[in-house]
ZAVO-740506 format. One record per residue: x, y, z of N, C-alpha, C, O in turn; chain; residue in one letter; residue number from 1. Coordinates in steps of 0.001 Angstrom, whole numbers, plus 500000, padded with zeros to 6 digits. Layout:
<rs>
nx | ny | nz | cax | cay | caz | cx | cy | cz | ox | oy | oz | c | r | k
X | Y | Z | X | Y | Z | X | Y | Z | X | Y | Z | A | a | NUM
...
</rs>
This chain:
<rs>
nx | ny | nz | cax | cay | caz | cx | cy | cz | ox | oy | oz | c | r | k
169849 | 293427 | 492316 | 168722 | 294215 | 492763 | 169133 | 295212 | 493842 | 168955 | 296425 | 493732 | A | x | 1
169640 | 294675 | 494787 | 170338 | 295701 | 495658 | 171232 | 296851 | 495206 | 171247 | 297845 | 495932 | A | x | 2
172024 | 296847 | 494036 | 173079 | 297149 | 493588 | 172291 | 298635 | 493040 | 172687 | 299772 | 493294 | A | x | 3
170844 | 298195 | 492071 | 170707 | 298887 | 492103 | 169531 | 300010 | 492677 | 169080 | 301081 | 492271 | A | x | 4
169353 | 299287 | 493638 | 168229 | 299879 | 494663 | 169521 | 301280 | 495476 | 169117 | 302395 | 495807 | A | x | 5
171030 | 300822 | 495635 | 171628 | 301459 | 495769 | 172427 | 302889 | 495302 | 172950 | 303825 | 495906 | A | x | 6
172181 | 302447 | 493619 | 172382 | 303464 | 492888 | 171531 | 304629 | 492473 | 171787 | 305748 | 492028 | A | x | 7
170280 | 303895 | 492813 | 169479 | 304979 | 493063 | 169182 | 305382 | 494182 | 168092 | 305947 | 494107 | A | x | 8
169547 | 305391 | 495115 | 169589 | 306137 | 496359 | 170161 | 306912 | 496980 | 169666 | 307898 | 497526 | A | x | 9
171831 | 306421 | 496994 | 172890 | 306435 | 497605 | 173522 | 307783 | 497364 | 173917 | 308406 | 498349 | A | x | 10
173651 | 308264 | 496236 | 173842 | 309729 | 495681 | 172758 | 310417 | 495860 | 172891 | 311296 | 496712 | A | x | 11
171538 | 310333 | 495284 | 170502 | 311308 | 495154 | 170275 | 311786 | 496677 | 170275 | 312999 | 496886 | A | x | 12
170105 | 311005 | 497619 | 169856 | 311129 | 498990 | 170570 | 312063 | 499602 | 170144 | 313026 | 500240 | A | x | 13
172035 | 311651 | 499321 | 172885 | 312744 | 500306 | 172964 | 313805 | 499560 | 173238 | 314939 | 499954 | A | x | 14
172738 | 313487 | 498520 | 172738 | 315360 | 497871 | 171585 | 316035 | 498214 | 171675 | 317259 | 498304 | A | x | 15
170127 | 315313 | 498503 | 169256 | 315941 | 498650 | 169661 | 316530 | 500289 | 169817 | 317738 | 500464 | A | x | 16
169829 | 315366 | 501634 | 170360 | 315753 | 502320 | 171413 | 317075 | 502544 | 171190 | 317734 | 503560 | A | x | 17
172394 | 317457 | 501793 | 173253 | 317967 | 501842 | 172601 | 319716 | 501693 | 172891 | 320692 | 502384 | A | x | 18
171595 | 319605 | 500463 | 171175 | 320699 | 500262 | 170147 | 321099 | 501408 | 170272 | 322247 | 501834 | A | x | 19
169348 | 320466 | 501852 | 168389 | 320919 | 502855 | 169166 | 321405 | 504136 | 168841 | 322487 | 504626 | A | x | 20
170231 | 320623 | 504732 | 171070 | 320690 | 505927 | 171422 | 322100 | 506027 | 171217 | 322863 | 506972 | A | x | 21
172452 | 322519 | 503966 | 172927 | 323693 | 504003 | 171964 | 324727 | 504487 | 172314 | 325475 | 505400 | A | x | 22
170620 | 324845 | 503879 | 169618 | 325498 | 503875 | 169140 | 325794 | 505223 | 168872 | 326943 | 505575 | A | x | 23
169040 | 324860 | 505917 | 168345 | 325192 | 507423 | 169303 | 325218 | 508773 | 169006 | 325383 | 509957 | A | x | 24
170906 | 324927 | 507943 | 171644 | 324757 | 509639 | 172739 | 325885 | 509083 | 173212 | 326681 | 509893 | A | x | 25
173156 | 325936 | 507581 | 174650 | 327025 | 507038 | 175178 | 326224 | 507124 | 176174 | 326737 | 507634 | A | x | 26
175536 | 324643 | 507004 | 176376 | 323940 | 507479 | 176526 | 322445 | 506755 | 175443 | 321860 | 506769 | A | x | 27
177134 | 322008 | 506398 | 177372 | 320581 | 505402 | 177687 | 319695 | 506120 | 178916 | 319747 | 506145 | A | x | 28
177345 | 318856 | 506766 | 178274 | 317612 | 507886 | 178880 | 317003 | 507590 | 178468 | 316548 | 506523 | A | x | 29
179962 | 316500 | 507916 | 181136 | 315688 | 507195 | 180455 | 313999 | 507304 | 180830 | 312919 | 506847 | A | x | 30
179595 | 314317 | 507926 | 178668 | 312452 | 507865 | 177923 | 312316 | 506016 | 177486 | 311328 | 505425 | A | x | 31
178054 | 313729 | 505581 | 177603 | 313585 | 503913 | 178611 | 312747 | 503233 | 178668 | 311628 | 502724 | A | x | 32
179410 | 313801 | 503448 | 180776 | 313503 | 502678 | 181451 | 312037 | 502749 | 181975 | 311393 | 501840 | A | x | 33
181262 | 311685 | 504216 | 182051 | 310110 | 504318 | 180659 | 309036 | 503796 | 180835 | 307852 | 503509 | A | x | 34
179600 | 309571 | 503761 | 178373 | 308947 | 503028 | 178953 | 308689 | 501640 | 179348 | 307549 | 501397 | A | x | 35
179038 | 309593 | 500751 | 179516 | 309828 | 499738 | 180735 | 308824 | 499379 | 180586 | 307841 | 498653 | A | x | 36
181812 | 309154 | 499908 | 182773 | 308509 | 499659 | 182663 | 306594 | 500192 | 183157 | 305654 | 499571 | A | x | 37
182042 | 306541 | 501201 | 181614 | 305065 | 501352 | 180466 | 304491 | 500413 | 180263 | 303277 | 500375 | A | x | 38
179796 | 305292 | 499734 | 178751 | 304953 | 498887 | 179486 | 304261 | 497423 | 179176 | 303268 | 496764 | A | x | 39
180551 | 305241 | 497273 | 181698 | 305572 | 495863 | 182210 | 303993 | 495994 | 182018 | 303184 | 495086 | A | x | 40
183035 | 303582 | 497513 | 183606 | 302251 | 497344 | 183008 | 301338 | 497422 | 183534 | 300448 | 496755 | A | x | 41
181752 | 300894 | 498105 | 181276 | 300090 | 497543 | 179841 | 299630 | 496172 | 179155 | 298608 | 496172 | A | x | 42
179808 | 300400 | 495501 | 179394 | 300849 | 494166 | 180346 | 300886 | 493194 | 179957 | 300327 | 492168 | A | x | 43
181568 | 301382 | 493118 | 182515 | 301311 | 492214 | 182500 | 299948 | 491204 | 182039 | 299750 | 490079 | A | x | 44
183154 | 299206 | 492067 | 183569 | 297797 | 491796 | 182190 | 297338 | 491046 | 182138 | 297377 | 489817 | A | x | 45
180916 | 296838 | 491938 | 179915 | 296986 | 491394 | 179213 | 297398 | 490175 | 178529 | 296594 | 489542 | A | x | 46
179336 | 298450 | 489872 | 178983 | 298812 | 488590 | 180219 | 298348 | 487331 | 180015 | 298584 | 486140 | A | x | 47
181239 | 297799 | 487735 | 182385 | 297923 | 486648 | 183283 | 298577 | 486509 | 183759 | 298745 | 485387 | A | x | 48
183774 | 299123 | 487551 | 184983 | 299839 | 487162 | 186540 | 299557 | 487310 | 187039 | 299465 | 488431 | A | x | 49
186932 | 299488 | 486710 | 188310 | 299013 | 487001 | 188826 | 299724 | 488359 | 188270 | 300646 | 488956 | A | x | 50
190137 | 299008 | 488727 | 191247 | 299803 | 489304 | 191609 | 301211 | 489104 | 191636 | 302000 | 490047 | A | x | 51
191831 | 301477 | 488139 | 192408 | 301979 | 486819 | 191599 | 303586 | 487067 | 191944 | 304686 | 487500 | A | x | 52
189994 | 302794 | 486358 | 189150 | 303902 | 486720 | 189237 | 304435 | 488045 | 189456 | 305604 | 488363 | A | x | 53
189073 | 303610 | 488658 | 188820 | 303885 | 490397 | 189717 | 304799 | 491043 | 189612 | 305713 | 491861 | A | x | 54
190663 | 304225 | 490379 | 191984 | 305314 | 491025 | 192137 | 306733 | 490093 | 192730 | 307709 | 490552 | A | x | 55
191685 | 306734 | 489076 | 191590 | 307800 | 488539 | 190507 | 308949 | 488899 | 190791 | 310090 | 488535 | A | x | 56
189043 | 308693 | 489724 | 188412 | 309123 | 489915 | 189094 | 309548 | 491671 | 189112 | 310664 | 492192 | A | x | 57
189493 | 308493 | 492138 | 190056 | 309169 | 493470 | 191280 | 310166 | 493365 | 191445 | 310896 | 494343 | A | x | 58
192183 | 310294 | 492273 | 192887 | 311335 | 492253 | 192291 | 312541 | 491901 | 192370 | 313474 | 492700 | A | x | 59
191690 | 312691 | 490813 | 190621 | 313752 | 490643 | 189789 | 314226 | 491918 | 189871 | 315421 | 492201 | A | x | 60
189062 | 313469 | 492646 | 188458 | 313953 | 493990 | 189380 | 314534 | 494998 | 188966 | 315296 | 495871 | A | x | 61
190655 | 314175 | 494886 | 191378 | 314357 | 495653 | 192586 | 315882 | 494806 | 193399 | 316537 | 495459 | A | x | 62
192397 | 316000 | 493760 | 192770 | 317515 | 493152 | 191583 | 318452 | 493460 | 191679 | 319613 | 493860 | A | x | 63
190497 | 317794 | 493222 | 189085 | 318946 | 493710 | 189286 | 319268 | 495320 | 189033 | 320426 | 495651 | A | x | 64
189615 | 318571 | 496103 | 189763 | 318820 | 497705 | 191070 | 319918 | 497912 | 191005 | 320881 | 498675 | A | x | 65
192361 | 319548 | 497011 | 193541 | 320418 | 497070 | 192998 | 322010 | 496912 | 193344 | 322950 | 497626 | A | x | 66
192115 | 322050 | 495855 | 191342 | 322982 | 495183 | 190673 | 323591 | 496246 | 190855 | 324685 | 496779 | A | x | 67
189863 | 322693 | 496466 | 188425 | 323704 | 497360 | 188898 | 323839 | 498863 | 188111 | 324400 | 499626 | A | x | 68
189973 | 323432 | 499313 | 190826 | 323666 | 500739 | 191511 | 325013 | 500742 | 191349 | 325768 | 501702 | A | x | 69
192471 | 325442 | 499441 | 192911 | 326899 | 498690 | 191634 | 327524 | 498896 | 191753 | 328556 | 499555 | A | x | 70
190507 | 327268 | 498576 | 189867 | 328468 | 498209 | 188915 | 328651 | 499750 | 188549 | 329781 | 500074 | A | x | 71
188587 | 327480 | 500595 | 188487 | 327461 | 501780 | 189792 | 328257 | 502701 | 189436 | 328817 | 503738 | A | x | 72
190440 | 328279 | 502539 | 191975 | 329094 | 503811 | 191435 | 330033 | 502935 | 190723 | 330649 | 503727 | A | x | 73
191254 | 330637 | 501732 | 190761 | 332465 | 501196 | 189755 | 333019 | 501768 | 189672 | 334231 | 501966 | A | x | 74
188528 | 331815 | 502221 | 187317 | 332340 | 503087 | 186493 | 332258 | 501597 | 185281 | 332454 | 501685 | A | x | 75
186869 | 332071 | 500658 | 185866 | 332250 | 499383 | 184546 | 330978 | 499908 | 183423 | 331481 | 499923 | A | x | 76
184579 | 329825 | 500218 | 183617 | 328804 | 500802 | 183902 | 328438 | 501953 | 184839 | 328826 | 502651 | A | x | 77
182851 | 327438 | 502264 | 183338 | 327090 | 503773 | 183734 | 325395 | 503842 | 183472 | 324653 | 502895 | A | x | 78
184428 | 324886 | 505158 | 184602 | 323801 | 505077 | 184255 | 322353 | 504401 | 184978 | 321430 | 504025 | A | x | 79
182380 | 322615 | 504409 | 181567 | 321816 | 504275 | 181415 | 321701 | 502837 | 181203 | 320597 | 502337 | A | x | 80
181501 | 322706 | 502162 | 181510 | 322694 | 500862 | 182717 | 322380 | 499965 | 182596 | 321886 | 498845 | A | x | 81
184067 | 322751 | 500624 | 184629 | 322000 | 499826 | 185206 | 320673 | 500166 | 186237 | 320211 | 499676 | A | x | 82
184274 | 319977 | 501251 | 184175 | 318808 | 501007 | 183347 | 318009 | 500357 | 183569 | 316962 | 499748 | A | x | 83
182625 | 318446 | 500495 | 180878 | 318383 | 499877 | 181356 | 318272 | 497894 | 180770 | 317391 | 497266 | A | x | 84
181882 | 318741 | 497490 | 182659 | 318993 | 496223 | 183424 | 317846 | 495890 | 183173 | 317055 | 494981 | A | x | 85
184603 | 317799 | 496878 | 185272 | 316735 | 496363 | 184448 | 315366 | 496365 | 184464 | 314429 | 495566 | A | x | 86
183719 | 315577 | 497544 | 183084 | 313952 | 497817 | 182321 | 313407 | 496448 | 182357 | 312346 | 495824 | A | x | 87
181690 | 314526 | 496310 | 181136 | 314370 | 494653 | 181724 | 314368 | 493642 | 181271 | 313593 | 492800 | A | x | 88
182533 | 314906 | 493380 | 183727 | 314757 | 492017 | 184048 | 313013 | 491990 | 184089 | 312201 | 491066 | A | x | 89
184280 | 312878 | 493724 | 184320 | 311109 | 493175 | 183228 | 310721 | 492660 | 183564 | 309578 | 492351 | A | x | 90
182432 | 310792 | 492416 | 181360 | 310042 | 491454 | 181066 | 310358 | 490134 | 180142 | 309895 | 489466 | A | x | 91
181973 | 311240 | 489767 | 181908 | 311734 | 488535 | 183289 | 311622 | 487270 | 183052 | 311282 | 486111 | A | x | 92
184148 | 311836 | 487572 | 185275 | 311398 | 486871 | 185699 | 312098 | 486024 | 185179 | 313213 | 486044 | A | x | 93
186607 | 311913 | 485078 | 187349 | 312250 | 484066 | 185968 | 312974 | 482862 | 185984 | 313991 | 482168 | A | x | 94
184892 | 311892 | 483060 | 184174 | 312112 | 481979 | 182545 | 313331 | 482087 | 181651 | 313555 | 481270 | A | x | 95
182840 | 313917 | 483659 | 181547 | 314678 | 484022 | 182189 | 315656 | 484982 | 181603 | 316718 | 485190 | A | x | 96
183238 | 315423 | 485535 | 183622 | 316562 | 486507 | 183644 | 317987 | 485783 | 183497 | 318999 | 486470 | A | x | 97
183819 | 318069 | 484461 | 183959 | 319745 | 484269 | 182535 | 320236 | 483916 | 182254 | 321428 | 484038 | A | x | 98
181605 | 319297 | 483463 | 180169 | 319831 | 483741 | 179436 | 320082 | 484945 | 178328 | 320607 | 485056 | A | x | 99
180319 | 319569 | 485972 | 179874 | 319550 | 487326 | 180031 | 321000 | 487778 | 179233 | 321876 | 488111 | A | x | 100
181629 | 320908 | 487641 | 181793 | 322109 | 487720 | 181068 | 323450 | 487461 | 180583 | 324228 | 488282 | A | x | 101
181109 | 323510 | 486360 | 180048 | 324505 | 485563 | 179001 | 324443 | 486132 | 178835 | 325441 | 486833 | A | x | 102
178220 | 323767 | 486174 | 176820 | 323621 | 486273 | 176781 | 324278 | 488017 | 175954 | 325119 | 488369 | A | x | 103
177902 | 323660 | 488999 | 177993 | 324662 | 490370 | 178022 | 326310 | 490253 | 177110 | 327135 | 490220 | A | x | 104
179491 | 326439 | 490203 | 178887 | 327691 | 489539 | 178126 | 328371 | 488311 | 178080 | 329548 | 488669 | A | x | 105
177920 | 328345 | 487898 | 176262 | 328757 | 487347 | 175478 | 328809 | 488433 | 175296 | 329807 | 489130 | A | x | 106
174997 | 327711 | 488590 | 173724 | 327904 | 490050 | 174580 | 328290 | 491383 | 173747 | 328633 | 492221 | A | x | 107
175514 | 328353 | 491774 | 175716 | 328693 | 492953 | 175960 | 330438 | 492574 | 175927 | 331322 | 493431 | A | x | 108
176164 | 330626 | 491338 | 176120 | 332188 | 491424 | 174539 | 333180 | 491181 | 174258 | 334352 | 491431 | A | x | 109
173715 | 331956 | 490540 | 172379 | 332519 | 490551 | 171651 | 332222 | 491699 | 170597 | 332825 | 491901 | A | x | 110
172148 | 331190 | 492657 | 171759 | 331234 | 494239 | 172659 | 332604 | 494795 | 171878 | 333521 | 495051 | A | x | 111
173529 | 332827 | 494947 | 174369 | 333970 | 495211 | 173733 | 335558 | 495160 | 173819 | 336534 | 495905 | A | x | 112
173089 | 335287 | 493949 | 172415 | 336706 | 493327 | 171223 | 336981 | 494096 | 170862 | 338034 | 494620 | A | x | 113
170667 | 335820 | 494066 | 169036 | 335537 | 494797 | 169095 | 336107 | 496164 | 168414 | 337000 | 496667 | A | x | 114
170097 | 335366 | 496672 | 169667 | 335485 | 498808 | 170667 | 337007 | 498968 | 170720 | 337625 | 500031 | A | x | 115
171497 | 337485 | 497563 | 171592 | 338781 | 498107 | 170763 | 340255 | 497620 | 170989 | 341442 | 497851 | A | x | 116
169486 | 339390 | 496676 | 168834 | 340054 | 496140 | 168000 | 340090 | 497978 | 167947 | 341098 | 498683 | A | x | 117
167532 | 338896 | 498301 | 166381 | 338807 | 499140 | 166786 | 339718 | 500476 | 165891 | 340353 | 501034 | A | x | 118
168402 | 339779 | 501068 | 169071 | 340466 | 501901 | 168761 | 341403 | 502236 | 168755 | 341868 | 503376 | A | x | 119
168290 | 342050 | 500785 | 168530 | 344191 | 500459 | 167308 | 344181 | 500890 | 167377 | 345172 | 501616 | A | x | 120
165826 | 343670 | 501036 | 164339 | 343802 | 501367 | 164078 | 343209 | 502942 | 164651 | 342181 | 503302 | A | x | 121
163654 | 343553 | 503360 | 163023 | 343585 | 504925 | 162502 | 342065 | 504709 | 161940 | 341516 | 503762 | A | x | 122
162921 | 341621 | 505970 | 162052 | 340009 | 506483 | 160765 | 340464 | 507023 | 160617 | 341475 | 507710 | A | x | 123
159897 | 339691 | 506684 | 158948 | 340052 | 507268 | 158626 | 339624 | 508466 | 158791 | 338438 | 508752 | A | x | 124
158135 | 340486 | 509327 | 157746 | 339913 | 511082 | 157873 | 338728 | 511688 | 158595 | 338080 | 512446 | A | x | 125
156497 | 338686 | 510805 | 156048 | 336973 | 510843 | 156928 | 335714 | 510505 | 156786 | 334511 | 510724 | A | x | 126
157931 | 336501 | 509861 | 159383 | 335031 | 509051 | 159805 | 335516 | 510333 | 158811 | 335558 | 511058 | A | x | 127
160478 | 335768 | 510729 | 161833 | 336653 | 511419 | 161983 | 335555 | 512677 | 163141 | 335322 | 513026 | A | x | 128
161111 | 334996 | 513250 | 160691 | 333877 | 514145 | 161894 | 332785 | 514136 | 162593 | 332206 | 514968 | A | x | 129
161745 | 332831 | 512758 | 162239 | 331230 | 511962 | 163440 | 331530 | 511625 | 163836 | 332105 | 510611 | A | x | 130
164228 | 330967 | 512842 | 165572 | 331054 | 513105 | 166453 | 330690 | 511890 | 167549 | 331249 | 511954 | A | x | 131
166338 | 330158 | 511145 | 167047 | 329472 | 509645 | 166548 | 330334 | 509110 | 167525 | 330735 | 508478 | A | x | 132
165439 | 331245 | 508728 | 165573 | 332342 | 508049 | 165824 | 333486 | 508327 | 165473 | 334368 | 507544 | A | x | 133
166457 | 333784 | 509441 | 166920 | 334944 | 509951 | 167948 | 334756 | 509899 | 168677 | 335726 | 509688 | A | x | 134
168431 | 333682 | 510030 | 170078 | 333283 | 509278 | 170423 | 332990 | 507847 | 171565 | 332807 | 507426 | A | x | 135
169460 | 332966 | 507236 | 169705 | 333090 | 505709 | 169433 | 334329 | 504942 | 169670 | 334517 | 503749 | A | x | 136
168772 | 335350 | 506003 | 168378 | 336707 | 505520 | 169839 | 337873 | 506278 | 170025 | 339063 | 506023 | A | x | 137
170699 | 336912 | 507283 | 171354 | 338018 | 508055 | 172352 | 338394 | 506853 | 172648 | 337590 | 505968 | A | x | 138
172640 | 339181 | 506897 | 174354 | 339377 | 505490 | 175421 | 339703 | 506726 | 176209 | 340647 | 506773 | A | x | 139
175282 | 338975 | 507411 | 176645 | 338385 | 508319 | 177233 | 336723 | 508142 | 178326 | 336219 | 508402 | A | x | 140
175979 | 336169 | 507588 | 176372 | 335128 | 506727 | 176664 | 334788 | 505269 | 176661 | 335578 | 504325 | A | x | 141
176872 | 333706 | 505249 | 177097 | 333396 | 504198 | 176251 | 332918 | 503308 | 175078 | 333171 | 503583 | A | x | 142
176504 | 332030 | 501878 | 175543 | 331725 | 500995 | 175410 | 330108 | 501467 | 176468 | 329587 | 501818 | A | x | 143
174433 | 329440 | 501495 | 174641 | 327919 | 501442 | 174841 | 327675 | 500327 | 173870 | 327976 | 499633 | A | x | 144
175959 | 327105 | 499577 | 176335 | 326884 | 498593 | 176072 | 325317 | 498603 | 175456 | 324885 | 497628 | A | x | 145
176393 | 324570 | 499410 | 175518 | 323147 | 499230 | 174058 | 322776 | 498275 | 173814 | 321748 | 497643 | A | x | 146
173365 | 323804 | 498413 | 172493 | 323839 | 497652 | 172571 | 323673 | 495943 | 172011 | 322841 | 495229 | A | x | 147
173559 | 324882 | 495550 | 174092 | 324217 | 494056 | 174785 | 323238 | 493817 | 174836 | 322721 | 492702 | A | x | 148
175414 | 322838 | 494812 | 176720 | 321635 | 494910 | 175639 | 320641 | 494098 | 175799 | 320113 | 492997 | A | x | 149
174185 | 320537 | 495240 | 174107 | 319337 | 495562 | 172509 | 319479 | 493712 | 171827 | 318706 | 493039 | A | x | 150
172750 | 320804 | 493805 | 171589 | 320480 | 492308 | 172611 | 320149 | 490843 | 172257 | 319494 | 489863 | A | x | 151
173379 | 320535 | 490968 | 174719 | 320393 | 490133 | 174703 | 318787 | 489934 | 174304 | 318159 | 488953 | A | x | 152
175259 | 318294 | 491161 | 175298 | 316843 | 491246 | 174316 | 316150 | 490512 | 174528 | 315372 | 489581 | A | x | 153
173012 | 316545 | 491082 | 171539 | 315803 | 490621 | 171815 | 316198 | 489082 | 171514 | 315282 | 488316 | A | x | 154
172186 | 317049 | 488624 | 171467 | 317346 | 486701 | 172585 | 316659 | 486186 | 172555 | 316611 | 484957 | A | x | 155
173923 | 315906 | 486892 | 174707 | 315553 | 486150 | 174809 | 313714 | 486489 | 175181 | 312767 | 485795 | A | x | 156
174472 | 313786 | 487381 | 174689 | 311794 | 487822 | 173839 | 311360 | 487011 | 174265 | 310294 | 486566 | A | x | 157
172456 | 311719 | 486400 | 172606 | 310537 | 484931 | 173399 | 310251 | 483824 | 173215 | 309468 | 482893 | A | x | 158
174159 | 310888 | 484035 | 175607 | 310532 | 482715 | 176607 | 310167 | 483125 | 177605 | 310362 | 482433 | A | x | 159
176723 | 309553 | 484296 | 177814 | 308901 | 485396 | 177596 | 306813 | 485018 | 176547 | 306224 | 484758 | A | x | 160
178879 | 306282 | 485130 | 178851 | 304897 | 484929 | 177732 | 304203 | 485777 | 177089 | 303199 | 485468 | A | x | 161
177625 | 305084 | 487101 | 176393 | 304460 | 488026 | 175246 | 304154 | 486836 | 175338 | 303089 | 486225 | A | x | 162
174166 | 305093 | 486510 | 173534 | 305043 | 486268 | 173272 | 304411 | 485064 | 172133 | 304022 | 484807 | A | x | 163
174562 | 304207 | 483994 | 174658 | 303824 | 483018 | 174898 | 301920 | 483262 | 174825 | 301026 | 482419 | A | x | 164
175100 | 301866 | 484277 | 174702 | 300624 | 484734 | 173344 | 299960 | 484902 | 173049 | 298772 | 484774 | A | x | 165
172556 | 301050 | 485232 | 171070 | 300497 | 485256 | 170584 | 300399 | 483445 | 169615 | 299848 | 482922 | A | x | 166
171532 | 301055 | 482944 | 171160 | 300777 | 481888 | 170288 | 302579 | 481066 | 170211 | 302858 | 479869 | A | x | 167
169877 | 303282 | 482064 | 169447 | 304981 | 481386 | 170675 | 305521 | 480459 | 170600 | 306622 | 479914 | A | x | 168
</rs>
């Protein structure tokens, strides 16, 4: 019962977390990410996974981090995100990471399009107050990309062993 009071929480949460944080601070906390990855070890075992698996999903998380660190030193994302990435690739594996993928960019480029569609038009007065949207309207920043990370994640963790443990 716990196990899976956990599986349904434990992911959906910090992704929901992850996306709101990006949204109102520009910023991913590495308290997601070690969420994530402490969620991964003790759930793993739990649901069934071998060694085998286990270690296969941590090398993969750990090629997505090699990955999103390269493209972090380019300035293409920021810290938070490509941790935010790998932390999630561990929960996904051999058998969902390249839909993950995809499914990020896709939405992180139709989030991309959006807040630089919204950029080019005047804030209005009355927003301009609201410090998180004057930072999501400045184009001295950046995109919160957490936001697709973390919807990416959500459209793909029902086809993950977690969930296939509860039996969906």
């Amino acid at each position: 019962m716990i196990t899976n009071l956990l599986i349904i929480t434990v992911f959906p949460l910090a992704m929901a977390l992850a996306a709101a944080t990006d949204l109102f601070t520009m910023t991913v906390p590495n308290k997601i990410a070690l969420l994530l990855v402490a969620g991964f070890a003790v759930l793993a075992p739990l649901v069934g996974l071998g060694w085998s698996e286990i270690g296969l999903h941590v090398l993969l998380a750990a090629a997505a981090l090699v990955v999103t660190f390269a493209m972090f030193s380019f300035g293409w994302i920021g810290g938070g995100d490509a941790k935010l990435f790998a932390a999630t690739c561990l929960w996904f594996g051999p058998e969902t990471i390249l839909i993950y993928s995809i499914y990020a960019s896709l939405l992180g480029g139709a989030l991309t399009l959006l807040i630089l569609f919204l950029r080019s038009v005047p804030l209005p007065a009355t927003l301009s107050s609201q410090g998180w949207l004057a930072r999501l309207h400045s184009p001295e920043e950046g995109v919160p990309y957490g936001i697709a990370l973390a919807a990416a994640g959500l459209l793909v963790y029902p086809d993950t062993p977690f969930m296939a443990a509860l039996g969906v």
